[in-house]
N, C-alpha and C positions, 0 to 999 in steps of 0.2 A: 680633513687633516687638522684645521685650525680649531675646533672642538676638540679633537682629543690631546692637543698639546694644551689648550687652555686647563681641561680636568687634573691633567697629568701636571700641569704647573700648582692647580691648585690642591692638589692630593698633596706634593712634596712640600709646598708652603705651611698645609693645616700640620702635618707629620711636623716637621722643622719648631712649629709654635709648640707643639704640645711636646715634644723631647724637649728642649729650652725647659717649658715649666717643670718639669718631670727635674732636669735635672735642677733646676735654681732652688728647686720646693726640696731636695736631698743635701743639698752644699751650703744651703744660707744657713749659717745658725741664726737661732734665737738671738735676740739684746743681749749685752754682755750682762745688764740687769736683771734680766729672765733668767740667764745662766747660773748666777752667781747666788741669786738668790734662790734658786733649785738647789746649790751644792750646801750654804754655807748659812746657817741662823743662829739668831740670839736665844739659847735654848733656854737659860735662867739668868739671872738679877736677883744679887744682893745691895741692898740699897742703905740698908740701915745695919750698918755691922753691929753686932752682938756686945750687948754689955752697955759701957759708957761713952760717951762719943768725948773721949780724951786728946784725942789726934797722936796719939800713942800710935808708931808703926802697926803692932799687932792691932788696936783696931782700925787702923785704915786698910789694912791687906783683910780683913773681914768683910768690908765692901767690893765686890767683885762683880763681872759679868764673864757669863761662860756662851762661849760659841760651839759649835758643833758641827762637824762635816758632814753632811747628812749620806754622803756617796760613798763607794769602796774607795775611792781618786784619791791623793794628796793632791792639797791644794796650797798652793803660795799663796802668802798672806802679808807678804812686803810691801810695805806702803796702804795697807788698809787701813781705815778710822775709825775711832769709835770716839762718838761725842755725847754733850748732855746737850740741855739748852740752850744753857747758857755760853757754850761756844769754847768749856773747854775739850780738848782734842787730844787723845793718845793715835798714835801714826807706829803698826806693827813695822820692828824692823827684821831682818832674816829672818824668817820662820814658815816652817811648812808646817799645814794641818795634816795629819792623817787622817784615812780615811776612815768613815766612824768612829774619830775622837773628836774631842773635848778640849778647849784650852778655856781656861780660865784666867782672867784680867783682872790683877787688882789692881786697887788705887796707890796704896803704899809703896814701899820700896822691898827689895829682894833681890832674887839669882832668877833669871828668866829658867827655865826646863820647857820638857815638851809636853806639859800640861797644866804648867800655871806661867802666865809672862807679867813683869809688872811694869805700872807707870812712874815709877819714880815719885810721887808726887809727899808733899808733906800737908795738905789739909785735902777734906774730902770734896768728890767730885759730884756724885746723886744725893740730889734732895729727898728726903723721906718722905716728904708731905706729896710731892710728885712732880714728874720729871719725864725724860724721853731718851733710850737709850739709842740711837742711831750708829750703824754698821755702812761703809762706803766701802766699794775696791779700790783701789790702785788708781785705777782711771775717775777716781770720786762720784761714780753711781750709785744708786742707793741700791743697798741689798737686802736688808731687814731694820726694823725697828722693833722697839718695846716700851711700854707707858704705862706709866701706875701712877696713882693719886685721882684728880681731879679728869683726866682723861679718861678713865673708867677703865683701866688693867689691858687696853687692845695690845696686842701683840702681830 
């Protein structure tokens, strides 16, 4: 009797461990950073807007970076970053991505839509010679980056 209540205890205990993992390995998601950076990338950079570098609106909204939804999902995009190096900072306010779209971020000023937003800014923010575009969520994770110049174009 005390053998087969031992087996029969340890049958139900190994069952118990391996439903647990079964289900922890279906319910835990990924890092919000794994997540986020699965839905949402720095697809292009314009870094040196076209022409003369006047600080003329038009060419500061020539300097842009474009993100892209990579999912069918919309995704919220409120309180996300996007920085240089030097620590300047656009913070998205209300705006949802769609899914496989595009928004583009200029530097200049403008009318936000739902596929270009801008930062308001009146001089430029990427260095031509090179620079680091970095994307955070919400919760300030990093989701993607991009580099050009003396970093060697990684993306």
């Amino acid at each position: 009797m005390f053998v087969s209540v031992s087996v029969t205890a340890r049958r139900l205990a190994a069952t118990a461990l391996a439903a647990g993992a079964l289900v922890s390995a279906v319910t835990l998601p990924a890092s919000a950073a794994d997540h986020d950076r699965a839905k949402v990338e720095i697809s292009r950079v314009q870094y040196d807007s076209p022409g003369r570098d006047d600080r003329s609106n038009r060419s500061l909204n020539g300097e842009w970076v474009e993100l892209t939804n990579t999912t069918r999902e919309r995704i919220n995009l409120k309180g996300w970053t996007l920085s240089d190096e030097s620590g300047h900072t656009y913070t998205v306010g209300r705006f949802h991505l769609n899914g496989r779209a595009t928004v583009r971020i200029h530097t200049g000023e403008g009318r936000d839509t739902r596929t270009d937003l801008f930062q308001d800014r009146r001089a430029y923010v990427w260095n031509n010679d090179r620079d680091t575009a970095t994307l955070r969520n919400d919760r300030g994770r990093f989701v993607d980056d991009h580099s050009w110049g003396r970093h060697g174009g990684r993306h």
